[in-house]
Every structure is written in C-alpha cells, then in structure tokens.
Chimera marker file (.cmm) of the C-alpha trace (Angstrom):
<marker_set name="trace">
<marker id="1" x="8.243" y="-11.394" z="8.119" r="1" g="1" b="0" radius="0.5"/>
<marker id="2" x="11.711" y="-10.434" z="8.740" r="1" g="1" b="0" radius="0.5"/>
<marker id="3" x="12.577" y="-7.472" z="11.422" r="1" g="1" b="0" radius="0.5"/>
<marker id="4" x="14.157" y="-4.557" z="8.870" r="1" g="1" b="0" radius="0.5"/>
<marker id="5" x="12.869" y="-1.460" z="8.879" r="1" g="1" b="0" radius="0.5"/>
<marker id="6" x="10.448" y="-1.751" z="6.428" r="1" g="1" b="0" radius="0.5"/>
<marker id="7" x="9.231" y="-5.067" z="7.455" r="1" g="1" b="0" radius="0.5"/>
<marker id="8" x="7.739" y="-2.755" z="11.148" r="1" g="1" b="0" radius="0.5"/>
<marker id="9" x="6.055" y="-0.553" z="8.815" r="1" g="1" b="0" radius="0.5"/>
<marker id="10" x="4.394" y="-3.609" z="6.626" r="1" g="1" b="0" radius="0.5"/>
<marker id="11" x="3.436" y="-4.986" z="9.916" r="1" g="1" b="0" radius="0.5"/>
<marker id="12" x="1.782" y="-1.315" z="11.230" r="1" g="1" b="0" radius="0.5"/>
<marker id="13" x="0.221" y="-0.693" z="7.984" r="1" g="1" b="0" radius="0.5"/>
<marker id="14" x="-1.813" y="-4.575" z="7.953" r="1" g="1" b="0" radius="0.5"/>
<marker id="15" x="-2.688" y="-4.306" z="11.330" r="1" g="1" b="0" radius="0.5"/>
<marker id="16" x="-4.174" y="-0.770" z="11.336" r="1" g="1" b="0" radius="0.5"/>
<marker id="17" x="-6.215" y="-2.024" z="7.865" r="1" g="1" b="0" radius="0.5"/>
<marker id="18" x="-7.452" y="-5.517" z="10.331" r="1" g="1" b="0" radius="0.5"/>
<marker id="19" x="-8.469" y="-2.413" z="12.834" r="1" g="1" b="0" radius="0.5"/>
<marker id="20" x="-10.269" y="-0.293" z="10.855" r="1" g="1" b="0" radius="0.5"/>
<marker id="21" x="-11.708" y="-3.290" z="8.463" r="1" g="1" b="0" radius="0.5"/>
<marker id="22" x="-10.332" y="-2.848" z="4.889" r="1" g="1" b="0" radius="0.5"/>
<marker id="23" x="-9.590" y="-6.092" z="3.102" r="1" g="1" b="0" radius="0.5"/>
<marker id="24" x="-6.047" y="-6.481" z="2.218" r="1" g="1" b="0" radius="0.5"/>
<marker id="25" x="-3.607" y="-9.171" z="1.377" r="1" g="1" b="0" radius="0.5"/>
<marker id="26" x="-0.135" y="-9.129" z="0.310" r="1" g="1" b="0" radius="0.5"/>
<marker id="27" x="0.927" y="-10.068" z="-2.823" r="1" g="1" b="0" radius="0.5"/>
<marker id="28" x="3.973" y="-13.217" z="-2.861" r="1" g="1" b="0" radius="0.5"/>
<marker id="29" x="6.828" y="-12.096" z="-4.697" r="1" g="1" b="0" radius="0.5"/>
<marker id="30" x="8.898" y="-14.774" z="-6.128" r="1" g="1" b="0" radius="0.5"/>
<marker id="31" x="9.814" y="-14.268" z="-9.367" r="1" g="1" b="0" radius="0.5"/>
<marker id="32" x="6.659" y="-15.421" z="-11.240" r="1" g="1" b="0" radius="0.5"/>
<marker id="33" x="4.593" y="-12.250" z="-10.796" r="1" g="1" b="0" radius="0.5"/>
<marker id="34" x="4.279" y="-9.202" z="-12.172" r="1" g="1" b="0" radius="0.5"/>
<marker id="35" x="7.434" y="-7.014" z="-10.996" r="1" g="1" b="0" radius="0.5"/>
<marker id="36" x="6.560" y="-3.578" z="-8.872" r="1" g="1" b="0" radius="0.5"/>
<marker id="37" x="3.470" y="-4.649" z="-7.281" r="1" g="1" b="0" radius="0.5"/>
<marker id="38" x="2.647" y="-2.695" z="-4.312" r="1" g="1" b="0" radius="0.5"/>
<marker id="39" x="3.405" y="-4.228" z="-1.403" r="1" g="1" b="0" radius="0.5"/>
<marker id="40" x="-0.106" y="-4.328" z="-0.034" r="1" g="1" b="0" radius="0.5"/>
<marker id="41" x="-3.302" y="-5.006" z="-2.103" r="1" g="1" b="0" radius="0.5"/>
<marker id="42" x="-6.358" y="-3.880" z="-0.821" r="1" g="1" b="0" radius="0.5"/>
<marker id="43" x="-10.085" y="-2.932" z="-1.354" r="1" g="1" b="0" radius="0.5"/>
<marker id="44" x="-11.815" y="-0.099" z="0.324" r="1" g="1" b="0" radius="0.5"/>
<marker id="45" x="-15.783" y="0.593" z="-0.146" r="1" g="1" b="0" radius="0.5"/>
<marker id="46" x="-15.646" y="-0.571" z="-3.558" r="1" g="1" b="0" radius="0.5"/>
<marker id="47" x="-11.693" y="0.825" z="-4.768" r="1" g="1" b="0" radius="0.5"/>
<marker id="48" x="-8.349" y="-1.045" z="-5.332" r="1" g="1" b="0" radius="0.5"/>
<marker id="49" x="-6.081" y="0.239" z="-2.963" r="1" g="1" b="0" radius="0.5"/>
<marker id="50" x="-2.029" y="-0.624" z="-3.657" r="1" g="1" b="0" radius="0.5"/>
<marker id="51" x="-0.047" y="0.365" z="-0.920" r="1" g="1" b="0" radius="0.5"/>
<marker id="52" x="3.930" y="0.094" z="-0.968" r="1" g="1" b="0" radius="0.5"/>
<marker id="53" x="5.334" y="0.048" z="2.275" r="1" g="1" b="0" radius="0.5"/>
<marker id="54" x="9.129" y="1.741" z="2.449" r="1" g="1" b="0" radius="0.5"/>
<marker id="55" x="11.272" y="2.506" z="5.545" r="1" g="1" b="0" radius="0.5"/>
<marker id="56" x="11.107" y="5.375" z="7.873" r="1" g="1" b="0" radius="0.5"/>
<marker id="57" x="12.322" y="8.549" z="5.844" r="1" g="1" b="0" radius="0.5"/>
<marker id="58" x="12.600" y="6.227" z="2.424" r="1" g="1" b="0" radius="0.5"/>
<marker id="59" x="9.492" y="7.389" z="1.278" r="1" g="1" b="0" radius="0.5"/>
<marker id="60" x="10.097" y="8.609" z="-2.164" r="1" g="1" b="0" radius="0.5"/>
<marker id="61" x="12.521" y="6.024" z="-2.536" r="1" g="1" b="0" radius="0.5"/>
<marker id="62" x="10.497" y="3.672" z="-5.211" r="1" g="1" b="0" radius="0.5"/>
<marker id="63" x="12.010" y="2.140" z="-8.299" r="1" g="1" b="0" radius="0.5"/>
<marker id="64" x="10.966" y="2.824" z="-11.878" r="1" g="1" b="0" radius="0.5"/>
<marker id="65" x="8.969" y="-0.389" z="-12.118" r="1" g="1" b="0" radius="0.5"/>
<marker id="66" x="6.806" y="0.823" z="-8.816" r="1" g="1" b="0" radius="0.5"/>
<marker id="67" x="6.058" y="3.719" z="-9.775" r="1" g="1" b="0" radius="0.5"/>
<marker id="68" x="4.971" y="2.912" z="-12.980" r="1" g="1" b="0" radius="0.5"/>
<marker id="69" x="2.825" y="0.095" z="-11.176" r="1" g="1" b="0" radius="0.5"/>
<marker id="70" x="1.207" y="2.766" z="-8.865" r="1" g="1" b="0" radius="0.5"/>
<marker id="71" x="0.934" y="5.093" z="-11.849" r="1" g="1" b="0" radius="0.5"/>
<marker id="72" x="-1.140" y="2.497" z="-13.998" r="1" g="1" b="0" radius="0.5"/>
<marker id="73" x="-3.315" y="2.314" z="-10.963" r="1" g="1" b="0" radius="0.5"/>
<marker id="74" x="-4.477" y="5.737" z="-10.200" r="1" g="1" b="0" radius="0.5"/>
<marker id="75" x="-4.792" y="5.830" z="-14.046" r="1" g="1" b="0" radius="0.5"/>
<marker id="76" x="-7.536" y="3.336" z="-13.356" r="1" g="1" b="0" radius="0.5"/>
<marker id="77" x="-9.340" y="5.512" z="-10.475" r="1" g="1" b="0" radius="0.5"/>
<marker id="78" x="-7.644" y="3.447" z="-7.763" r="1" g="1" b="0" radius="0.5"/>
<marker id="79" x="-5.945" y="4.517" z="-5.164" r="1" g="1" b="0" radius="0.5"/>
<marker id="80" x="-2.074" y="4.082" z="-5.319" r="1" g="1" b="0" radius="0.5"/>
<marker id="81" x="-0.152" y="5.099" z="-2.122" r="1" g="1" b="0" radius="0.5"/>
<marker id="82" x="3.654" y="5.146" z="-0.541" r="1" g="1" b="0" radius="0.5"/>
<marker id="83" x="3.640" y="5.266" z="2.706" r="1" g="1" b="0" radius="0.5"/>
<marker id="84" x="6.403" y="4.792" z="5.687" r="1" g="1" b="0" radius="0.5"/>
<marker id="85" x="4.405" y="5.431" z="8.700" r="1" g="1" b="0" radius="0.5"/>
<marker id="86" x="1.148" y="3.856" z="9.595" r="1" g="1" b="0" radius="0.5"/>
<marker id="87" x="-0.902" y="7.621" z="10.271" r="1" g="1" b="0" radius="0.5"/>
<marker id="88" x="-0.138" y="8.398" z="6.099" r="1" g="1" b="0" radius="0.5"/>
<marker id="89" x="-3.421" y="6.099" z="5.627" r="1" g="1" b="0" radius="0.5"/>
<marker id="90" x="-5.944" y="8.265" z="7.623" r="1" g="1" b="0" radius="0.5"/>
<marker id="91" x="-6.757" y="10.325" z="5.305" r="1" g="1" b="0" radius="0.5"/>
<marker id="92" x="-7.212" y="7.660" z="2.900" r="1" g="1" b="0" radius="0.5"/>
<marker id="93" x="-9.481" y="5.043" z="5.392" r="1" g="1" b="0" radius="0.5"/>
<marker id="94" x="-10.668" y="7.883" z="7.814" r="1" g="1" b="0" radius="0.5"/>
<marker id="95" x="-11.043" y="11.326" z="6.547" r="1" g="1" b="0" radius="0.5"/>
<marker id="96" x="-12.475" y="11.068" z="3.753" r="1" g="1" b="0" radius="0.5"/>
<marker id="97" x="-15.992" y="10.213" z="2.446" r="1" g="1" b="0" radius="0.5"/>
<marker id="98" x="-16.589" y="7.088" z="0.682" r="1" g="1" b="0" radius="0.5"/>
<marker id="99" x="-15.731" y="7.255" z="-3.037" r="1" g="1" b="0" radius="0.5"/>
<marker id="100" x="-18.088" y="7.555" z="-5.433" r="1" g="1" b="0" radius="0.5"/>
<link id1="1" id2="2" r="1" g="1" b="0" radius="0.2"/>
<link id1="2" id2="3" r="1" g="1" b="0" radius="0.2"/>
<link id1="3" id2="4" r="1" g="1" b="0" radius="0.2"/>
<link id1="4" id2="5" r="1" g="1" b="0" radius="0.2"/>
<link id1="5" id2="6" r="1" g="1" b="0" radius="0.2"/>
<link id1="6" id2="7" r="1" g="1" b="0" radius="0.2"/>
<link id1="7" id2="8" r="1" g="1" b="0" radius="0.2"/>
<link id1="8" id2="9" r="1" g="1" b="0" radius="0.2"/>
<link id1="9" id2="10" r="1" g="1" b="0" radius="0.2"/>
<link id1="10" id2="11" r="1" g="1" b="0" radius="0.2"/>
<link id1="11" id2="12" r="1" g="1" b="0" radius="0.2"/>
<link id1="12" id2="13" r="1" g="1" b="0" radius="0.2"/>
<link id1="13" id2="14" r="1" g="1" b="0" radius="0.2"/>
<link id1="14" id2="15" r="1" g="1" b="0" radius="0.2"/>
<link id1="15" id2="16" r="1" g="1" b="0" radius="0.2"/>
<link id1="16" id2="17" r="1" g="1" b="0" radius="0.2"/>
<link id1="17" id2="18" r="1" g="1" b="0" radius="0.2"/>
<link id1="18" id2="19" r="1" g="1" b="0" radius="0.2"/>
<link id1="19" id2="20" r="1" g="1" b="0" radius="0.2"/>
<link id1="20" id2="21" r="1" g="1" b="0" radius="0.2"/>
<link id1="21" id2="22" r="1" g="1" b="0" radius="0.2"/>
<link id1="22" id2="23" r="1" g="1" b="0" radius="0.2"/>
<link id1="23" id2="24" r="1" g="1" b="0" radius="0.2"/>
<link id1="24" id2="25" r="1" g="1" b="0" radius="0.2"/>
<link id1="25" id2="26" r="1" g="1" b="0" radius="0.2"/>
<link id1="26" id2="27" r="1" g="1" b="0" radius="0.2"/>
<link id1="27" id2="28" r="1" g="1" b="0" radius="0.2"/>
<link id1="28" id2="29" r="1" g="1" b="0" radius="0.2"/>
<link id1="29" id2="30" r="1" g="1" b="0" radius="0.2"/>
<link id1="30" id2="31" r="1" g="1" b="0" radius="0.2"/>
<link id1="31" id2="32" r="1" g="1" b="0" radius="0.2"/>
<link id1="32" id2="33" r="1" g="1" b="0" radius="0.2"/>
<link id1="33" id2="34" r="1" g="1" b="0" radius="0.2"/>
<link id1="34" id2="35" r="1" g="1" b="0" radius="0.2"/>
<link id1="35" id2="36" r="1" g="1" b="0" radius="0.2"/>
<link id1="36" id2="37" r="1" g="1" b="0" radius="0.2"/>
<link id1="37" id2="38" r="1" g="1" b="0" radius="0.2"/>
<link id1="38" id2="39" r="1" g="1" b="0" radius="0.2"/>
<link id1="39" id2="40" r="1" g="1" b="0" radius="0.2"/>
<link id1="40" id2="41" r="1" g="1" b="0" radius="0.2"/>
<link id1="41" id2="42" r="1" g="1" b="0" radius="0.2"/>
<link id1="42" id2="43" r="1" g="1" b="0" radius="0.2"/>
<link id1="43" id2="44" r="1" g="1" b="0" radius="0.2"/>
<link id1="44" id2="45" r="1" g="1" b="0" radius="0.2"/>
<link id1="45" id2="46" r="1" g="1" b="0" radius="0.2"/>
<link id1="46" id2="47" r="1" g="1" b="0" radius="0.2"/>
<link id1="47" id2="48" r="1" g="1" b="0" radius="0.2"/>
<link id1="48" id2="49" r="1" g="1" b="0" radius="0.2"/>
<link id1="49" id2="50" r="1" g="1" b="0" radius="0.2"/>
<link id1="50" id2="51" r="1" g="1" b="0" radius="0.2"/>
<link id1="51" id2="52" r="1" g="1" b="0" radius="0.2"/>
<link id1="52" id2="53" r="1" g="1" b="0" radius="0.2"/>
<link id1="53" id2="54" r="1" g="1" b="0" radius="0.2"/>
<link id1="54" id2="55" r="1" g="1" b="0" radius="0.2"/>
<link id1="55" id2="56" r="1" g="1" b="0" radius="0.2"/>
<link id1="56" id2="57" r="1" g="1" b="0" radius="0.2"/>
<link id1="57" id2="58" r="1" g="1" b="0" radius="0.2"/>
<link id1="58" id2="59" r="1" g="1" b="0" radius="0.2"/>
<link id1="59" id2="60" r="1" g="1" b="0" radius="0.2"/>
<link id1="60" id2="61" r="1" g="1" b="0" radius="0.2"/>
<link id1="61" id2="62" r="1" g="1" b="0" radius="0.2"/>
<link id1="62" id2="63" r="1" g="1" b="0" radius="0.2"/>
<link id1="63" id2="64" r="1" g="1" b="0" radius="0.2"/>
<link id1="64" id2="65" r="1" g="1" b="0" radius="0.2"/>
<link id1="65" id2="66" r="1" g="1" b="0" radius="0.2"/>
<link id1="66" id2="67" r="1" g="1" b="0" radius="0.2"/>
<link id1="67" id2="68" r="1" g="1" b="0" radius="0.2"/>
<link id1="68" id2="69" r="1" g="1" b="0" radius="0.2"/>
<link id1="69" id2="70" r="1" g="1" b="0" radius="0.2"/>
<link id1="70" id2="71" r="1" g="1" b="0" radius="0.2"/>
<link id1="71" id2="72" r="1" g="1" b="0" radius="0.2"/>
<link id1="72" id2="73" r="1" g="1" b="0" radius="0.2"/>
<link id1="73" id2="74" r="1" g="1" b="0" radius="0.2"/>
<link id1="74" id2="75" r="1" g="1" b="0" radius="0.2"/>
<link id1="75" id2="76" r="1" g="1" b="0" radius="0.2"/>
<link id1="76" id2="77" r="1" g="1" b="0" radius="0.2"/>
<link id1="77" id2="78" r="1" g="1" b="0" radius="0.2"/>
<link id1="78" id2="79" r="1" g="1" b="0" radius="0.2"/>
<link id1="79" id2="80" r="1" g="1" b="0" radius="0.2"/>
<link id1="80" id2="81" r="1" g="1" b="0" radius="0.2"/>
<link id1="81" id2="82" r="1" g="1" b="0" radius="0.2"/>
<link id1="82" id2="83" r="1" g="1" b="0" radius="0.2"/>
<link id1="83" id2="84" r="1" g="1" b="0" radius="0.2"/>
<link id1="84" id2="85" r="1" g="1" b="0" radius="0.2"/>
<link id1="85" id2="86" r="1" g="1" b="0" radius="0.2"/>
<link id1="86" id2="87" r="1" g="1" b="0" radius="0.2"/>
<link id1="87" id2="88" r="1" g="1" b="0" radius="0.2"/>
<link id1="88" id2="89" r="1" g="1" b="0" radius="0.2"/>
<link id1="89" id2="90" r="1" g="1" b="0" radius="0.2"/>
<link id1="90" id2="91" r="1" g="1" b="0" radius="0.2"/>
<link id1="91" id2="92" r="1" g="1" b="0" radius="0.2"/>
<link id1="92" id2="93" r="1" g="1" b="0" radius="0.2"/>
<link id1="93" id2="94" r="1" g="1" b="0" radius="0.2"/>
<link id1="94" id2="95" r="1" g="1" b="0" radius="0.2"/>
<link id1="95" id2="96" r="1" g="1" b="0" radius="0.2"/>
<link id1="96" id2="97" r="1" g="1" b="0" radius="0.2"/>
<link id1="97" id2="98" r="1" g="1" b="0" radius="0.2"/>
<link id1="98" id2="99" r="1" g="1" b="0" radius="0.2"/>
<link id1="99" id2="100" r="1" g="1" b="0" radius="0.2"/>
</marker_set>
C-alpha cells in the first residue's frame, strides 16, 4: 500500500477492524470489477459493512458511482460508511448493540 494520505487511513481503519475482530477484506480494483466499491468490505455480527476510506478532511469527497454503491447498500439494511479517521467506526463496532 502506497504512503498518500488516504492510504494511512486504509491502513488505521484495517488494523483497528483486526483489533476489535470484524472480518474485512479489501476488494482488488483493476478494471474487471464492479466500479465504486467501497474500499473496505466487511461483516459485523451478521451485516455487510462497506467502508470507503478518503483522506483527512476529504470526507464528503465521493464520486457519483460511490455513492450510489453505498446507497444500494444501506438500501439493503447494510451498513455503508465514509470515513477519514479511524475513531468514525466506534460507534458503528463499539457503541452500539448488535443489530437485529
């Protein structure tokens, strides 16, 4: 993994899921997929969890084809997050109670 700004954030976000023991994996992008995948697949006490990873302060900076990825997924009851700092995910892996 390269060493740009997002990249640090990637590398926060899979090592706080390895701490607090959420399977994850991240999705190879090269060309032959489907385009706006998040970043990050997971699966959390029984929910898909797509997490796309942006730079400190880039936030809200998705494209059209992510955020109609992350839209078809909470249409689905998962859980479809953009994140560019590791402590975003607490609430989602430590605060709440386990979906239902």
């Amino acid at each position: 993994m390269g060493s740009t700004p997002e990249s640090h954030v990637k590398r926060a976000v899979k090592a706080y899921l390895d701490k607090v023991g959420v399977w994850h994996f991240s999705p190879v992008s090269n060309g032959m997929g489907v385009h706006g995948i998040p970043d990050i697949i997971a699966c959390w006490r029984g929910r898909f969890v797509g997490i796309e990873c942006k730079a400190p302060g880039k936030r809200f900076n998705t494209s059209e084809l992510q955020k109609m990825q992350l839209t078809a997924i909470a249409k689905h009851e998962g859980i479809a997050v953009v994140v560019d700092d590791v402590s975003q995910l607490v609430p989602i892996f430590e605060d709440q109670p386990c979906p239902t």
